[in-house]
C-alpha positions in Angstrom: 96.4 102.4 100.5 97.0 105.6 102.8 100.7 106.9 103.3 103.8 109.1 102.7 105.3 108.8 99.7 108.1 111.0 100.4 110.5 109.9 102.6 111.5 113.0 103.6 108.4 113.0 106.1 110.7 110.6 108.0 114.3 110.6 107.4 114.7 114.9 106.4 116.6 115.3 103.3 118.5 112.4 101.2 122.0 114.1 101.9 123.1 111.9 98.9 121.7 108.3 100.4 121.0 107.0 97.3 118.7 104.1 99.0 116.5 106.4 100.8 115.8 108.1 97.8 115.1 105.3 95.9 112.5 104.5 98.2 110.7 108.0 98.3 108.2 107.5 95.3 107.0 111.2 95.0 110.6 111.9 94.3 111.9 109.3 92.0 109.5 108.9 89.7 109.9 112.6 88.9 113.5 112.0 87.6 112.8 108.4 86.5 113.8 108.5 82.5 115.0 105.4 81.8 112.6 104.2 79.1 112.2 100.9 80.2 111.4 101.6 84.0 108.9 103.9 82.4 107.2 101.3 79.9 107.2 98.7 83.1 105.2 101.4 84.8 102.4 102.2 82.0 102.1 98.6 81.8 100.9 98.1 85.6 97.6 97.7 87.2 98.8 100.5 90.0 96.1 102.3 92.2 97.0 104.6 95.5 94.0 105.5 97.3 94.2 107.7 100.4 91.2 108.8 102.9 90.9 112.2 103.4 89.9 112.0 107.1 91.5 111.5 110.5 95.5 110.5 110.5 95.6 111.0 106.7 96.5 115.3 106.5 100.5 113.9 106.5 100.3 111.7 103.6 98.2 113.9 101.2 101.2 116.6 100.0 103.1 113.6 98.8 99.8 111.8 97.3 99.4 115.2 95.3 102.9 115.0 94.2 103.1 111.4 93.4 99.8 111.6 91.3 101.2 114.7 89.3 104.5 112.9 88.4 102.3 110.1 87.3 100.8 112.1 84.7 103.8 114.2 83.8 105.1 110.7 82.6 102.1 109.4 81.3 102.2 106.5 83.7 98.2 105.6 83.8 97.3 104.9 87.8 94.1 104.9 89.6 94.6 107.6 92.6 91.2 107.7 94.7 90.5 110.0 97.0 88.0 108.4 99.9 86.0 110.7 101.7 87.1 113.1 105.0 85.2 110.2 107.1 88.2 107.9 106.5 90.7 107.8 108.4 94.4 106.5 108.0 93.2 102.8 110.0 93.1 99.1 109.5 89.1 99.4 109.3 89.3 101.1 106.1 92.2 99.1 104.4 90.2 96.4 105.6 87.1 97.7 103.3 89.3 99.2 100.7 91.6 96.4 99.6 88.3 93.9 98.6 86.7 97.0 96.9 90.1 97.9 94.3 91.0 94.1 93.9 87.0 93.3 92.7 87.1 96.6 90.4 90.5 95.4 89.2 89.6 91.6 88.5 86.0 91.6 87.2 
């Protein structure tokens, strides 16, 4: 819920760190090929949700990116988009995280 999911935001380029690139999800699932990594995927309940107000500007490039690799692999995901009046803040997780896990566990 809300974030960068490219760790360039934080770190600059990989320069080869194999770790940090592990870790930056906008990248890695792009070159992610191994068949069963990818089944493991299609097989999860995964949502991302991001707010599109205050604190969140930073995180939506990678959101974009993240969500587009998703479907360039067929991995099935629920990205949400909340409005511009959220904000990147505990008060939204707070009503976000009850919302996703009752839609997800009817």
């Amino acid at each position: 819920m809300s974030g960068v999911y490219d760790a360039r935001f934080f770190v600059g380029e990989f320069g080869g760190e194999e770790a940090i690139y592990q870790n930056s999800p906008s990248d890695y699932i792009w070159h992610q090929n191994d068949g069963w990594f990818i089944d493991r995927y299609r097989q999860a309940e995964i949502v991302i949700c991001t707010g599109l107000g205050a604190w969140e500007q930073d995180g939506l490039p990678s959101f974009y990116k993240l969500k587009e690799a998703f479907d360039h692999k067929n991995i099935p995901a629920w990205f949400a988009e909340w409005g511009h009046d959220v904000a990147h803040d505990w008060d939204w997780w707070r009503k976000q995280m009850p919302y996703f896990l009752g839609q997800m566990y009817l």
